[in-house]
C-alpha positions as CSV (number, residue, x, y, z in Angstrom):
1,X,-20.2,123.2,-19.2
2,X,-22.8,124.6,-16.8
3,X,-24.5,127.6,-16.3
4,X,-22.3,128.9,-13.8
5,X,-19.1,128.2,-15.1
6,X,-20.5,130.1,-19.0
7,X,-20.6,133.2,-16.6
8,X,-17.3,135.1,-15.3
9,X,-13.9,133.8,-15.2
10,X,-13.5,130.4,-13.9
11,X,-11.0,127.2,-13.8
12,X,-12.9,126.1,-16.5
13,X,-12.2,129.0,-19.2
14,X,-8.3,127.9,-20.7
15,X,-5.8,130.0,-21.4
16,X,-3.6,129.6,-24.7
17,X,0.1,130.2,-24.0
18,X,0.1,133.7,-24.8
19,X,-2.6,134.0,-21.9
20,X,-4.8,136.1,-24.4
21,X,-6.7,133.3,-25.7
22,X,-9.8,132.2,-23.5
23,X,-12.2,129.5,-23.5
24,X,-16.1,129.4,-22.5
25,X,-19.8,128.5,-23.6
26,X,-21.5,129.9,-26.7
27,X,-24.5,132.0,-26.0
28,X,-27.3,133.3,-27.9
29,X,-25.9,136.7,-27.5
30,X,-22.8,135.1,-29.4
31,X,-24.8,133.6,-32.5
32,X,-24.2,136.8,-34.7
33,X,-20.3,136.7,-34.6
34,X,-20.6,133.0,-34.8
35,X,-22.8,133.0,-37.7
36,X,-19.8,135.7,-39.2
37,X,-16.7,133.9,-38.6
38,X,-17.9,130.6,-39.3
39,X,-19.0,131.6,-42.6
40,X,-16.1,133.3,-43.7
41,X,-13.5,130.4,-43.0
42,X,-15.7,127.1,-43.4
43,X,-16.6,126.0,-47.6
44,X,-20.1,125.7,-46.9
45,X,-23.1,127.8,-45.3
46,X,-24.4,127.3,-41.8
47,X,-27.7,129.8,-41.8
48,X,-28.2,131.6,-38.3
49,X,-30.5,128.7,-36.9
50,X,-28.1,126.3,-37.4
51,X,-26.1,127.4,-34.4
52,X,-29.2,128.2,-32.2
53,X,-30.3,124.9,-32.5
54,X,-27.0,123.9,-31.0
55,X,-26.7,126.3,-28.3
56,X,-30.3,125.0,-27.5
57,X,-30.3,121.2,-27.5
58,X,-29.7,119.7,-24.3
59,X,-27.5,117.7,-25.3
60,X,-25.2,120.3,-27.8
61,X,-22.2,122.0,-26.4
62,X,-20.7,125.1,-28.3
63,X,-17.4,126.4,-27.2
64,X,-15.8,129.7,-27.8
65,X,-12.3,131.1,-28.1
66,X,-12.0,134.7,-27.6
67,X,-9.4,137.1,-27.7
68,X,-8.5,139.3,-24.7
69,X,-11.4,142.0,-26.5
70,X,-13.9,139.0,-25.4
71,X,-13.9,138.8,-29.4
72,X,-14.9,135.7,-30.9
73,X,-11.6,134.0,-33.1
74,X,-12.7,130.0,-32.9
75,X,-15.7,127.9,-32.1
76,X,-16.3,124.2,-32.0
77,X,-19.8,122.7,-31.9
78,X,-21.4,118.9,-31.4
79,X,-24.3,116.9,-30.1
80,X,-25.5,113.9,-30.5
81,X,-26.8,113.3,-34.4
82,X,-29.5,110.5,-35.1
83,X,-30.2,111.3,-38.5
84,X,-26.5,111.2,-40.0
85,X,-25.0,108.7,-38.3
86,X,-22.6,107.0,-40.7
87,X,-23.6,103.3,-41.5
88,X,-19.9,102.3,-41.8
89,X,-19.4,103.4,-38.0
90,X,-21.6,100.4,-37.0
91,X,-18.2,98.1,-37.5
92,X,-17.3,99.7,-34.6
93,X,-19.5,97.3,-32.3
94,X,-20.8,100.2,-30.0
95,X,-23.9,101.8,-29.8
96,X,-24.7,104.5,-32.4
97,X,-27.4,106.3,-30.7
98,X,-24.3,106.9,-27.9
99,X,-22.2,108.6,-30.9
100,X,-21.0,112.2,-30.8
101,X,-20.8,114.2,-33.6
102,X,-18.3,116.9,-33.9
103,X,-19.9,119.3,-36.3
104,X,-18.5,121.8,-36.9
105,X,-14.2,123.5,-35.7
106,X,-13.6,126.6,-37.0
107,X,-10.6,129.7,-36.1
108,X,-10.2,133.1,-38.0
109,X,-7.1,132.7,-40.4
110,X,-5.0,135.5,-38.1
111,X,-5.5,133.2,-35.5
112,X,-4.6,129.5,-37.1
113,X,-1.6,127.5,-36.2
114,X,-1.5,129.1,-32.5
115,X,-3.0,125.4,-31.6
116,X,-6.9,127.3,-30.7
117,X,-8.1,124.4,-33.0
118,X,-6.4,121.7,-30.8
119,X,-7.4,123.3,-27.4
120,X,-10.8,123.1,-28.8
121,X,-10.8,119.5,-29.8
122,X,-9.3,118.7,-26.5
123,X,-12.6,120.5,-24.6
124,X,-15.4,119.3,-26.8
125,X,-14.0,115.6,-25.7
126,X,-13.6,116.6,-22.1
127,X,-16.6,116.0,-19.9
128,X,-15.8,118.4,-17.8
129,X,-16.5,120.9,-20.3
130,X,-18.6,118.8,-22.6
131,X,-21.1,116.3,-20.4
132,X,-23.0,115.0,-23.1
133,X,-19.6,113.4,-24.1
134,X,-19.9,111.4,-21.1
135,X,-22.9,109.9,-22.3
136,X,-21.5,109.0,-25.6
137,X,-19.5,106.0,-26.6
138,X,-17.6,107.5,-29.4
139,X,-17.1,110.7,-31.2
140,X,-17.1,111.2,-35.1
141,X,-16.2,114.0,-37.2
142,X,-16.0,114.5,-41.1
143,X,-13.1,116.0,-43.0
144,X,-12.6,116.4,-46.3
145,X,-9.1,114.0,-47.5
146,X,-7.4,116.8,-48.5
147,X,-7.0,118.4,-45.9
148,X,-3.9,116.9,-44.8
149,X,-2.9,119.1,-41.7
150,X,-6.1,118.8,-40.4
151,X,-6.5,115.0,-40.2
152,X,-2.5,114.6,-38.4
153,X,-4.4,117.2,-35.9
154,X,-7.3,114.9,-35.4
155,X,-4.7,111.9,-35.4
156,X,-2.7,113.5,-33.1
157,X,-5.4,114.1,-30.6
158,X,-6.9,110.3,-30.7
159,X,-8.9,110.3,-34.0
160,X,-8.6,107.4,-36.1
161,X,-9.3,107.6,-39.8
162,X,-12.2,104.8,-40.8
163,X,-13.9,105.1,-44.5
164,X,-14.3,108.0,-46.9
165,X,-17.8,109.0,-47.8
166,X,-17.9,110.6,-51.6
167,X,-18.9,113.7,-52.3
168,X,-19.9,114.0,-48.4
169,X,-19.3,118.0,-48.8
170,X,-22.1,119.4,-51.5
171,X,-19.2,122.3,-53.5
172,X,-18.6,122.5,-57.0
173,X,-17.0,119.9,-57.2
174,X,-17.7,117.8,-55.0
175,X,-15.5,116.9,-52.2
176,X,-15.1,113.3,-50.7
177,X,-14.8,113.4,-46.4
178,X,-12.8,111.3,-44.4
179,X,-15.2,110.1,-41.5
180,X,-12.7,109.0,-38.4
181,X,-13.7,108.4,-35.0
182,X,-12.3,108.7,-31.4
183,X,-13.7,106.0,-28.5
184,X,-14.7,108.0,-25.8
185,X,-15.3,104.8,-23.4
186,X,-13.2,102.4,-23.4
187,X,-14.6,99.0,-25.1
188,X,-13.3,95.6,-24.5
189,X,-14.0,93.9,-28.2
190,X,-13.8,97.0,-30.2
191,X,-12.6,95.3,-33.7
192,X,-10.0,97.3,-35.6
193,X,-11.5,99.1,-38.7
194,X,-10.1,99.7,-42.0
195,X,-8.2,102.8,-42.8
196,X,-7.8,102.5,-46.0
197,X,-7.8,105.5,-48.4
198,X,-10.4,103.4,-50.6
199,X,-12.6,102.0,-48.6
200,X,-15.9,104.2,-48.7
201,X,-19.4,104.4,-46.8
202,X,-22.4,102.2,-47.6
């Protein structure tokens, strides 16, 4: 999303289907309530500098959802991550320095199964509203297996389930993530991957 279309009401900013829902750019002046709501319905702790990195990278996006009190109820946040890219997603035959990370999804419990969650899946892997995607070859995510609903969201919206990486999220106890993927550009040759429950990361 550009500058521009962050500021005011534009064609770019969604509606949900109660019309009160409405999507835009994360700014700085938003990193307080982000730090608040994503800490109080994500299991682990994002520290305030975690988001301003995001906002700030050139090549992050961080989308909103806010109410019709222009108060924030859902985020999504990505960029481009070098230093975690998953060594199982090389079976995929494209180029890991073009992969996407979805990072972090989050929406306040009063506001879940309204599809907010969706929406914001659906923009983060939308250049219009997310360019560095169209830079990328491939999106990844991580989600922890149990989380049953969330994954058939993911599947539903083009994510495929690849390998589970152990004790991926650092709780007591440990919880094993799912990593899936979504190709963002089409690739002729692309083998099919495993989806297997027990396959895990290198």
């Amino acid at each position: 999303m550009s500058e521009a279309e962050s500021k005011g009401t534009t064609q770019s900013e969604k509606q949900l289907k109660n019309s009160e829902i409405w999507y835009k750019t994360v700014e700085h002046a938003d990193v307080e309530s982000l730090f608040v709501l994503a800490n109080s319905v994500l299991p682990m702790f994002y520290p305030r500098f975690f988001f301003r990195r995001i906002i700030d990278s050139p090549t992050g996006t961080a989308i909103g959802a806010f109410n019709k009190d222009q108060r924030l109820v859902g985020f999504i946040l990505g960029d481009f991550d070098q230093v975690f890219i998953p060594k199982a997603l090389g079976k995929l035959n494209l180029n890991p320095r073009k992969a996407f990370c979805v990072m972090l999804v989050g929406v306040e419990k009063a506001f879940q199964s309204l599809g907010i969650g969706s929406q914001l899946i659906r923009l983060i892997t939308d250049p219009a509203h997310c360019p560095s995607i169209s830079q990328s070859e491939f999106a990844f995510l991580h989600v922890m297996v149990e989380h049953i609903r969330a994954i058939r969201v993911y599947e539903r919206l083009g994510f495929k389930r690849m390998v589970v990486w152990p004790k991926y999220y650092a709780l007591n106890p440990p919880r094993d993530a799912f990593i899936m993927y979504k190709v963002i550009k089409a690739d002729e040759g692309v083998p099919k991957v495993a989806e297997s429950m027990s396959e895990t990361v290198e």
